[in-house]
N, C-alpha and C positions, 0 to 999 in steps of 0.2 A: 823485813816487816812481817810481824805473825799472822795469821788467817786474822787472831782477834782485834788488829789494828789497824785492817783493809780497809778503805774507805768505801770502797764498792761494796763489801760485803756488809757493814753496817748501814751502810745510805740503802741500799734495797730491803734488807732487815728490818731493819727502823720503820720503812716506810710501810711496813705491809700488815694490813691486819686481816684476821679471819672472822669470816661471819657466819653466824650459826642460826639459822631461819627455824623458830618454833620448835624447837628438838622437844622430843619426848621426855626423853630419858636423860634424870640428872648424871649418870657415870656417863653418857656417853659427852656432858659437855666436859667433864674431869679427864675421859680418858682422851678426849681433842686438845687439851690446854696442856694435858704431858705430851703430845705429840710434836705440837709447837712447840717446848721448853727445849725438847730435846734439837733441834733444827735452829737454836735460836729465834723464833719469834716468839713477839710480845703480848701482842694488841688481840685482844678476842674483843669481841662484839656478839651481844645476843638480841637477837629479835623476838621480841614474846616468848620465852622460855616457855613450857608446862610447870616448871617446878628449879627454881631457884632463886636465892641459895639453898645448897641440899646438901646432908653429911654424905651423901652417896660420889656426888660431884666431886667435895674435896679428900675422899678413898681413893678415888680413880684416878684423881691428878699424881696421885703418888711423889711431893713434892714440887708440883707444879701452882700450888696453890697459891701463890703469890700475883700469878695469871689471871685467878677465880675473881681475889678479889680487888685488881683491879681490872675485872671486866667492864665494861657500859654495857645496860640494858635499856633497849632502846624499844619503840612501837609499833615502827614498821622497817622497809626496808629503806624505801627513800632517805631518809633520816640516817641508816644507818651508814649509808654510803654517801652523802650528801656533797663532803667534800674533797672525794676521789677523782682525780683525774686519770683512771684507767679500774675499770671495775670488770673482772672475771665471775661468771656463774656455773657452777659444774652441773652436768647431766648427763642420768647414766641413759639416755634412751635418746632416739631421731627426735627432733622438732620441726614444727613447720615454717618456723618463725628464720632459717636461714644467716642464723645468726655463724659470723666464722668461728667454727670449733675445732679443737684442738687438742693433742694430748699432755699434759704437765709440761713438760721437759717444754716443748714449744712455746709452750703458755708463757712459761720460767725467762725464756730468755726474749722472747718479745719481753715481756717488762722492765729487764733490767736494760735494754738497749730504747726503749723508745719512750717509757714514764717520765718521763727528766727525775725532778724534784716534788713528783706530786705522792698525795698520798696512793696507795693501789687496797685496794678489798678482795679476798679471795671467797665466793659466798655458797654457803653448801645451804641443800634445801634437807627439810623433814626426814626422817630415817623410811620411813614407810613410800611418800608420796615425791621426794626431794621440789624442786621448785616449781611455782606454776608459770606458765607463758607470760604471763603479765612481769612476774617477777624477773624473768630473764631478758624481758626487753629494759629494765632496769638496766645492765649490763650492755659493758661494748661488745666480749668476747665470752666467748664458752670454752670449759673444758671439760672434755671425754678422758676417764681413764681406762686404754686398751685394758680389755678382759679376756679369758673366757669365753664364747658364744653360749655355753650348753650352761655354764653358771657366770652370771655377771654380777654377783649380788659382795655389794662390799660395805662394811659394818662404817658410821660416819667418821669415826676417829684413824680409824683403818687410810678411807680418801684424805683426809686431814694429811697423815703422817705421809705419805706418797707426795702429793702438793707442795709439803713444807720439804719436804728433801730434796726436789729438785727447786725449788726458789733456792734453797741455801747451795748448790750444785752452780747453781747461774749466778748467785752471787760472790761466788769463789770467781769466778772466771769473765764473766761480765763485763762491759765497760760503759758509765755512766756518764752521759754528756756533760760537761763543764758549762759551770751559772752563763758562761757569754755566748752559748750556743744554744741552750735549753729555754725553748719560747715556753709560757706555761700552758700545758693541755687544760681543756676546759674539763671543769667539774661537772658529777652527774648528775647534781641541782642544775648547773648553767644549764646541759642538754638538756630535760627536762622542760626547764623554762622555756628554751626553744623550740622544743615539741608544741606543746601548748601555743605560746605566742603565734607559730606560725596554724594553727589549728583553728582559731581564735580569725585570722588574717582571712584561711578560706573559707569560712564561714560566710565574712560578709560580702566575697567575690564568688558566693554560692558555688564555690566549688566540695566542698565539704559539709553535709548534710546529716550531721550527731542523728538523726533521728534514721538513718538507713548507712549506720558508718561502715560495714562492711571489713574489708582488712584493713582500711588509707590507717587507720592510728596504729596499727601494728608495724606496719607498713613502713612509715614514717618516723617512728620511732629506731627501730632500724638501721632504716638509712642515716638519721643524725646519727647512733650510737655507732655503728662502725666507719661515719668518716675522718675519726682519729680528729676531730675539730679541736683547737685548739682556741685558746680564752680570746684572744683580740679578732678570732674569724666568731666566733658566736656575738660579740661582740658589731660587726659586720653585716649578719645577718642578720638580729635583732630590728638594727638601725635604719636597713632595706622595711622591712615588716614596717616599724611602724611608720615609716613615711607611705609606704600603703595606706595604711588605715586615715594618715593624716589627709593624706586624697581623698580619700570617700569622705571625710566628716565633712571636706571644704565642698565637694560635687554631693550633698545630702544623702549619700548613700544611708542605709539602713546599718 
């Protein structure tokens, strides 16, 4: 069997799109979309672009362009990842937010062994500012790419091409769960939804106070995003939630 007729290597492939948060500069989304061509990936995604489509973007794709234009351009990011069941955010600097970080290669193969069949996002932030805190509790998982100490500064297409080479590294070598073993992980809509719903839950058992929130929604977000929860467990918890709330509305609670 050839590399091009792998299953592993296409099912991870396939499944993985890159996403490109507010980028400045249209070559640098052209010079991301040849860096995925090159690595085999397809799927770009852009969140609020500054500027595209642009003839600078399809210069830089340097044959890549077929990438450009079937990108989706989407609003935010939620949307953009909506229906990932395992979403990565890179970051070149410490966060406080304790999200598990990691470098490519690691990234790489935790995806191909524990994604089943879902889709995955790999999400790069701004050239200048990359992602804000908020944005990367979007995400389950983070990746760092070892640098440097004295210069760590790496151009977006540059991180792009690094990413895409080990996802296609782990998808060479990889082994993906089969349909009768692979529960489907929940999407970062579902998580989401669960944040909230359960948010919503302590509010009216006043344990959660929107008007002095403190870190609990950073906090909590978090904790859903890296317990690797899967569709019929959010499903579970959900169902808990609102038989809470169904007790308060029958005991008059507020």
């Amino acid at each position: 069997m050839t590399e091009a007729d792998s299953p592993s290597l296409s099912s991870l492939l396939d499944r993985t799109r890159i996403v490109l948060v507010e980028t400045s500069h249209p070559g640098n989304i052209g010079a991301a979309a040849r860096a995925m061509k090159t690595m085999g990936l397809r799927h770009l995604v852009l969140v609020k672009p500054k500027r595209f489509p642009a003839a600078e973007a399809t210069a830089r794709a340097s044959g890549a362009d077929n990438l450009l234009v079937a990108a989706r351009v989407v609003d935010s990011l939620p949307e953009a990842v909506a229906d990932c069941g395992l979403v990565f955010g890179t970051t070149a600097r410490p966060r406080y937010l304790d999200l598990a970080i990691t470098p490519p290669r690691e990234a790489a193969e935790f995806a191909a062994q524990e994604a089943g069949e879902a889709p995955i996002a790999i999400v790069f932030g701004r050239e200048q500012t990359g992602l804000t805190n908020e944005e990367l509790l979007c995400c389950q998982r983070a990746i760092r790419i070892p640098t440097d100490a004295s210069f760590s500064s790496l151009n977006l297409a540059q991180a792009v091409q690094i990413c895409a080479y080990e996802w296609r590294l782990a998808a060479q070598t990889g082994s993906l769960p089969g349909p009768a073993e692979a529960e489907l992980p929940a999407t970062a809509a579902e998580l989401a939804g669960l944040v909230d719903h359960a948010k919503r839950a302590m509010v009216r058992v006043d344990f959660f106070k929107p008007e002095r929130p403190k870190r609990l929604p950073d906090r909590l977000a978090r904790l859903v995003g890296g317990a690797h929860l899967r569709h019929t467990e959010v499903q579970i918890l959900r169902g808990f939630l609102t038989a809470v709330e169904e007790a308060l509305d029958e005991a008059g609670a507020p």
